[in-house]
N, C-alpha and C positions, 0 to 999 in steps of 0.2 A: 589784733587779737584782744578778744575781751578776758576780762580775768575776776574773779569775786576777792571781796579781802572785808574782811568782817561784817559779813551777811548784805554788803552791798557790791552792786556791779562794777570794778572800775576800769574804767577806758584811757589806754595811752592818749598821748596829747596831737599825735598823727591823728587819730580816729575823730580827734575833738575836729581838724579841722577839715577830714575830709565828709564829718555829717552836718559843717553848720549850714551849707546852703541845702538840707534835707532838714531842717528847724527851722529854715524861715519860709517854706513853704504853707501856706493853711491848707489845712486838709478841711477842703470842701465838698463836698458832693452836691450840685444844683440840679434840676430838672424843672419841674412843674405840673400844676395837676389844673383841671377846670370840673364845672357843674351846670348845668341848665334846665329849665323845668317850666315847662306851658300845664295850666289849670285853667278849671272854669271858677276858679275862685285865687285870693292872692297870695301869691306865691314869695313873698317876702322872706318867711323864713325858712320854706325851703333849699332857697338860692343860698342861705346866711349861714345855716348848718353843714350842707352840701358842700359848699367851697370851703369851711374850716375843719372837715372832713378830708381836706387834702393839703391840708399845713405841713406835715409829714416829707414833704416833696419840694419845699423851697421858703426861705428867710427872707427875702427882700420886699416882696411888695404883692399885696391883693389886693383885689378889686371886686366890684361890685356893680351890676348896670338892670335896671326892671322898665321894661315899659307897660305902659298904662294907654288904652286906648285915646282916651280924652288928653292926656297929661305928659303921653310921652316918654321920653329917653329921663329917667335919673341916674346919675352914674356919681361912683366914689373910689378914690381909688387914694391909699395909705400905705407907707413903711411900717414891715414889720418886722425890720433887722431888731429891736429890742423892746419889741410889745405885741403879743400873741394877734392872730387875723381878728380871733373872737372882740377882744377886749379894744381895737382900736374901731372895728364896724357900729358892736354895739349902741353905739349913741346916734349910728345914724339911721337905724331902722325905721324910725317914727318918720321918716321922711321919706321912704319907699312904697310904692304902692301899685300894685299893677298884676296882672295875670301869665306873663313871661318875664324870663329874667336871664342871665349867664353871669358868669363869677369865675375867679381864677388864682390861683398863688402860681405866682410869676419869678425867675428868680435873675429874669432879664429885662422887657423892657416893661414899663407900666401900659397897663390894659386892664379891661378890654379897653377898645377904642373906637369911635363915632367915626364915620363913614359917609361922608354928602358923593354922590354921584351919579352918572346917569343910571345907576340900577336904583336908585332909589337914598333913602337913609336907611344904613344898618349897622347894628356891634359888630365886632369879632374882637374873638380872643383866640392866641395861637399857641400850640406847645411842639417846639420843633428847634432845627437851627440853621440859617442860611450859609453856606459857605462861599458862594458865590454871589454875594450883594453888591460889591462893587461892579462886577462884570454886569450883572444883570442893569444896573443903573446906569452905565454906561451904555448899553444896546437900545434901554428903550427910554432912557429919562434924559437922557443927555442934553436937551433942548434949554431953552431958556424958560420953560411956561412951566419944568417942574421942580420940587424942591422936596426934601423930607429932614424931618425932626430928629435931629441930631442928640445921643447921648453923652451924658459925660464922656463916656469914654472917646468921643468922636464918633462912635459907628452909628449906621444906621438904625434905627424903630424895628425890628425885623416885620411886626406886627401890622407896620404903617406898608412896610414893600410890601407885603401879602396881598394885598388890600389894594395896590396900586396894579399890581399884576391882574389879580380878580378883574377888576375896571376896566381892564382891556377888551372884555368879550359883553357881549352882547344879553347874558345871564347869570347868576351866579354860579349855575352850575359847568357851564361852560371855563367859566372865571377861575373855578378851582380848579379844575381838572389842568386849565393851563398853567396857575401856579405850583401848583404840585411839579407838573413836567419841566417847567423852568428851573424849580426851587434845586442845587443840589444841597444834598441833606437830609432833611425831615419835615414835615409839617403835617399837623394835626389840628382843626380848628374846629369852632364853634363860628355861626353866624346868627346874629337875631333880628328879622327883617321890621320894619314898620308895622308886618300886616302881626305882626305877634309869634313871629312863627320861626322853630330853631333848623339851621341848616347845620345838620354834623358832618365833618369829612374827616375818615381815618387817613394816617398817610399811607403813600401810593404801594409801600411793603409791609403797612401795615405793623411801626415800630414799637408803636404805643398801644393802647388797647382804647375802645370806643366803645361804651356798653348802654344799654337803653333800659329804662324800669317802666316800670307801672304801677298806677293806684287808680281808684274812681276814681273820673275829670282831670287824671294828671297824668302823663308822661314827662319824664325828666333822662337827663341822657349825663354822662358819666366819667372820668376816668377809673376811679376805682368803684366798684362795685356794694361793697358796703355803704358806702356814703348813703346810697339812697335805700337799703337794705331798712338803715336804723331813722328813716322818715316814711318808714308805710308801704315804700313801692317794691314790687320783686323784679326779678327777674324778665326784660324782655325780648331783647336781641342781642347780640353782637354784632357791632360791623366788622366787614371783612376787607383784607387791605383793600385803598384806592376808591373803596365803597363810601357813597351819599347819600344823605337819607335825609327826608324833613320828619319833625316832631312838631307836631300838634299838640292842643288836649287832649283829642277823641283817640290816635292812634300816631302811627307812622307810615312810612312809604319808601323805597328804595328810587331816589332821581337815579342814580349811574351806579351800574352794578361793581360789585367786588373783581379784583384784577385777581391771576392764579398765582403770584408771586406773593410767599411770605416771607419776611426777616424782623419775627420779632422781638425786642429786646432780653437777652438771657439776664440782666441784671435786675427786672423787673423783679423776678423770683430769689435771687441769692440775696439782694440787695434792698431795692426800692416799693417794692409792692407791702401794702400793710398786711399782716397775717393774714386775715379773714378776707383776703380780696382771691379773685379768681379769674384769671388770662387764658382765655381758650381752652375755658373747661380746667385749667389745672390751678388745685391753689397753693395760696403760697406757703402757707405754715407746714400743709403737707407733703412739699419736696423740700424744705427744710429738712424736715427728719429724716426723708430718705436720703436728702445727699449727707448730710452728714453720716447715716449707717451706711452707704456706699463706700466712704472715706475711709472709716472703722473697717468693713469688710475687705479692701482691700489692700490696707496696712496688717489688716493681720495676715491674709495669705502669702505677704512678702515676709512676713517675721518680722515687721518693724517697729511694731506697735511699743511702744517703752512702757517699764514697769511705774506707773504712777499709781498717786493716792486720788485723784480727782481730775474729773474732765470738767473744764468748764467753758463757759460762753463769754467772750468780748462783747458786753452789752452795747445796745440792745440787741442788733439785730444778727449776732452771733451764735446766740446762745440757743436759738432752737435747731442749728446745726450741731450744736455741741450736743443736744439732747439728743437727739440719732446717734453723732456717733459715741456716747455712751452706753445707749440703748446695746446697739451692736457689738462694742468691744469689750459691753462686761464690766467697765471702770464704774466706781459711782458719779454721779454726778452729782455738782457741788457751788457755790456763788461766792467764791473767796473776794471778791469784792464785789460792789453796788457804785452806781452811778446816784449822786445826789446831785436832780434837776428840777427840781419845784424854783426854783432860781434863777439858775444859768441851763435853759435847755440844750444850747450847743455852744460848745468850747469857743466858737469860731466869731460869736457874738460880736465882742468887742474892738472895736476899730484898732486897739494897741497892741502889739505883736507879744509886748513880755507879759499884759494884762492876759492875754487868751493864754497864753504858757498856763501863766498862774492858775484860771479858771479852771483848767482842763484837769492840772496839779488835785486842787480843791473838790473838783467831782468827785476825783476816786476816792470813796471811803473801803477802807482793807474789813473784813472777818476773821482778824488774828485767829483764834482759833482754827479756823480750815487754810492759814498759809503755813503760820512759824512750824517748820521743819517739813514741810510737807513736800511730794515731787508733783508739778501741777500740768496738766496738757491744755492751753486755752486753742478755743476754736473760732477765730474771725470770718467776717462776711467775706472777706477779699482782704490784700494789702495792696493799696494805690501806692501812694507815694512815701508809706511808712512813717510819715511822720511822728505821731505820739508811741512808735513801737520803745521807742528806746525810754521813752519816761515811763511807761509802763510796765517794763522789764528790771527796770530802774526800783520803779516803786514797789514791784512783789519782792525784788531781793532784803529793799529795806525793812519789808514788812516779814520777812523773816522765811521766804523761800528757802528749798535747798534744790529743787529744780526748774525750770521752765519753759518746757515745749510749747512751739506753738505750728498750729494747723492756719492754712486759710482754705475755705471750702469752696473759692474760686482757683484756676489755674493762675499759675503767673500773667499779670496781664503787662504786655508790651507795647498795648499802642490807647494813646487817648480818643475819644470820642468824638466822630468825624459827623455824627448824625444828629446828635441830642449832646444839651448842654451838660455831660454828665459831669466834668468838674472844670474849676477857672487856672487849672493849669495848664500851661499856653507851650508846653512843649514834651514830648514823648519822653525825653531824659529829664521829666520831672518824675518819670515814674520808677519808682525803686528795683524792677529787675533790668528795665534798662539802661539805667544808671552802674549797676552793679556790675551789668555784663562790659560795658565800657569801661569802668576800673578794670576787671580783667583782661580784655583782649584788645580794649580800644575798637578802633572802627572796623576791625576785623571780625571783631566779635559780635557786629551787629546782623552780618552775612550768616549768621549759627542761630537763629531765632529758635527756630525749630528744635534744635538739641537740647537749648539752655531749659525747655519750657519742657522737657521730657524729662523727668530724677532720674531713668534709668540709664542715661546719659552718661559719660565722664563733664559735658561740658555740665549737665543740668544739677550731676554732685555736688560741683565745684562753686558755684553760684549758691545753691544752698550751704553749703557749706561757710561760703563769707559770709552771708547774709546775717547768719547763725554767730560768726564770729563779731561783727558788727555789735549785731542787738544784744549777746548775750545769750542766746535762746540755748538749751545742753539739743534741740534736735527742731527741722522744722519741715514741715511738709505741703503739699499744694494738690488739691483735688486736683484730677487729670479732667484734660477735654470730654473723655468718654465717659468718666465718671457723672460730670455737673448733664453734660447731652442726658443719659440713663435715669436721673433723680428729676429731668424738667418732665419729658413724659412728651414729649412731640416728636416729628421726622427729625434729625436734625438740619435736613435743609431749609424748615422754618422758624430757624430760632438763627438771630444773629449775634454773633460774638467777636465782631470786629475789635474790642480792644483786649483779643488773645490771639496769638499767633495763628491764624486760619487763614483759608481761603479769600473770605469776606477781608481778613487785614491786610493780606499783599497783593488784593485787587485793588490797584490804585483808581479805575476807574469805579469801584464801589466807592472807594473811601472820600474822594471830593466832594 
């Protein structure tokens, strides 16, 4: 039980220790974005804008690769765990030169990567995740003639297996088609052949999005759509899962058509996708709004909605959820604190565990004004593993709360990410409803997924209700499945939600 005692939150010393392995978890979120673009003229900063057009998507490492008819492959590839993709490429563009290119922020292995084999030499770059690398390396590599490029961590290049898979068949397109079918997971790639020319392959459900632009003399092909929006090109295809296409300068062309199976990613829209980007037709800033008026519309039909002075948004990418459901519930909307990142753009920056506390601490700058005495409703993207909820519940009581709901505009999520690197938390009880429900009921209480992940539940009460009691929150709520389905705007048998209690998560056969 949490309790306030002179405008701040304090927590028994039970509570201290059953949240500190919920404090030394980082709360990361990884994935990856890529860019590619064939001209009749050079494409240097295309590739340069383009790929830092998708920083947004991962901290670790980009790259960068152009060839040149005469001159070939140049490729660079830099850490950008603590200096923006811009600010470390910058100096090497005088050295690029060429009428095709690929680029990527990576937040796994370094890429893209050079390719000798019998199809020839080519890049690739990939955004996906293997779960089955060792099996697969054992079926076909096991010999003494092959070997692959070991990460720190020990694992495989996922990027280098893609690649070695490809190599198998007799074309590239045959090549994907079989990595994909081997791959379980995800994979999404880019290829750039010798001849100048881009092979794009969405994966085989189609988790990620694959988009194609246009300008005179250029085709450029995409993860988010704006990227090449704010370089001249519009709008020209989407690929469809499982779908290949080469891109030229003059056009494009479909090698292996789109499969009828879609799953793809629901966090694209709550989460990952930059405002003004658009996934099968639907954009993101604008199911924003709706799911959060969804949220509002449906807390008030229940009568739950609490009397507060402001709704606000857990920045950034909270708050235009909050704007819906302000819109709809009537509350004003309001920015009781700001993120100060001209500095430290993510908490998660620094290699030292109490240095990032600290950072994360120092972001939050309060708006006295719109906390001291105030009752506040904030509205998050999601809560994974909850990590910063309780310094932030922490820090509005300091700053002079007298209430603090909070919303997340995702469902409870119970299971991590079996397809895409969506965080480096390496087990399901890193995640704070499944950890909570195991306080409760223990291993018993893992067989009840379905109740805890329903409020109207006794189990799904009772979960929020500790939750609440934990963080401090006076009330807390969780968009439902049907709610986030209704605000994405597809069937929902094409939208995948494997890390929420569904079909897609206790199909074990999806999830490997």
């Amino acid at each position: 039980m949490a309790w306030k005692r002179g405008g701040a939150v304090q927590f028994p010393p039970l509570f201290h220790s059953i949240l500190h392995f919920t404090i030394c978890i980082i709360e990361e979120d990884i994935m990856g974005g890529f860019f590619g673009a064939v001209s009749h003229e050079d494409v240097t900063l295309d590739i340069f804008f383009g790929v830092d057009y998708h920083s947004h998507l991962g901290t670790r490492r980009g790259g960068m690769l152009i060839h040149d008819p005469q001159d070939g492959f140049q490729r660079q590839i830099h850490s950008i765990e603590n200096t923006p993709f811009r600010t470390k490429f910058e100096k090497d563009l005088s050295d690029f030169h060429g009428c095709s290119g690929i680029g990527c922020i990576s937040d796994t292995d370094p890429q893209p990567l050079l390719v000798r084999s019998h199809l020839g030499l080519y890049a690739i770059t990939t955004v996906g995740i293997i779960n089955n690398s060792e099996e697969l390396i054992q079926r076909y590599f096991s010999d003494h003639g092959h070997q692959f490029m070991a990460m720190s961590s020990g694992k495989v290049n996922a990027t280098e297996l893609t690649a070695a898979l490809i190599n198998q068949k007799d074309d590239l397109v045959s090549g994907i088609l079989h990595a994909q079918d081997e791959i379980k997971g995800s994979m999404t790639l880019l290829v750039l052949t010798d001849k100048g020319e881009i092979i794009a392959a969405r994966d085989r459900v189609g988790r990620l999005p694959v988009l194609v632009g246009k300008k005179e003399g250029a085709h450029c092909v995409s993860f988010e759509s704006f990227a090449y929006h704010k370089l001249g090109y519009t709008d020209a295809y989407e690929l469809g899962p499982r779908e290949i296409v080469r891109i030229t300068a003059d056009g494009f062309e479909t090698l292996s058509p789109a499969g009828k199976e879609m799953k793809i990613c629901a966090f694209l829209w709550t989460y990952y996708g930059y405002p003004n980007s658009n996934y099968e037709g639907m954009n993101v800033e604008v199911m924003r709004y709706r799911n959060g008026e969804i949220m509002a519309r449906d807390e008030v039909a229940r009568g739950l909605l609490p009397k507060v002075d402001y709704v606000a948004g857990v920045p950034d990418s909270g708050v235009p959820h909050a704007i819906g459901f302000a819109n709809r519930s009537g509350k004003p909307f309001a920015r009781p604190f700001v993120k100060y990142t001209p500095t430290w753009p993510r908490s998660f920056m620094p290699t030292n565990q109490e240095v990032r506390k600290q950072v994360a601490k120092m972001k939050q700058i309060p708006v006295p004004e719109l906390i001291e005495g105030k009752k506040l409703l904030f509205v998050d993207d999601s809560i994974v593993r909850g990590t910063q909820l309780r310094e932030t519940v922490e820090f509005l009581y300091e700053s002079g709360a007298e209430e603090v709901h909070m919303r997340s505009a995702c469902p409870p999520i119970m299971y991590s990410c079996k397809y895409l690197n969506f965080s480096r938390g390496n087990s399901d009880m890193d995640l704070l409803a499944r950890r909570t429900i195991q306080e409760l009921e223990g291993d018993e209480g893992q067989q009840h997924l379905e109740e805890y992940a329903d409020a109207n539940t006794q189990r799904g009460q009772c979960m929020l209700k500790t939750i609440c009691e934990k963080f401090g929150f006076n009330s807390l709520g969780y968009q439902s499945l049907d709610g986030l389905l209704e605000a994405i705007g597809l069937d929902r048998d094409k939208v995948c939600t494997c890390l929420l209690y569904t079909s897609d998560a206790a199909d074990d056969s999806l999830r490997v």
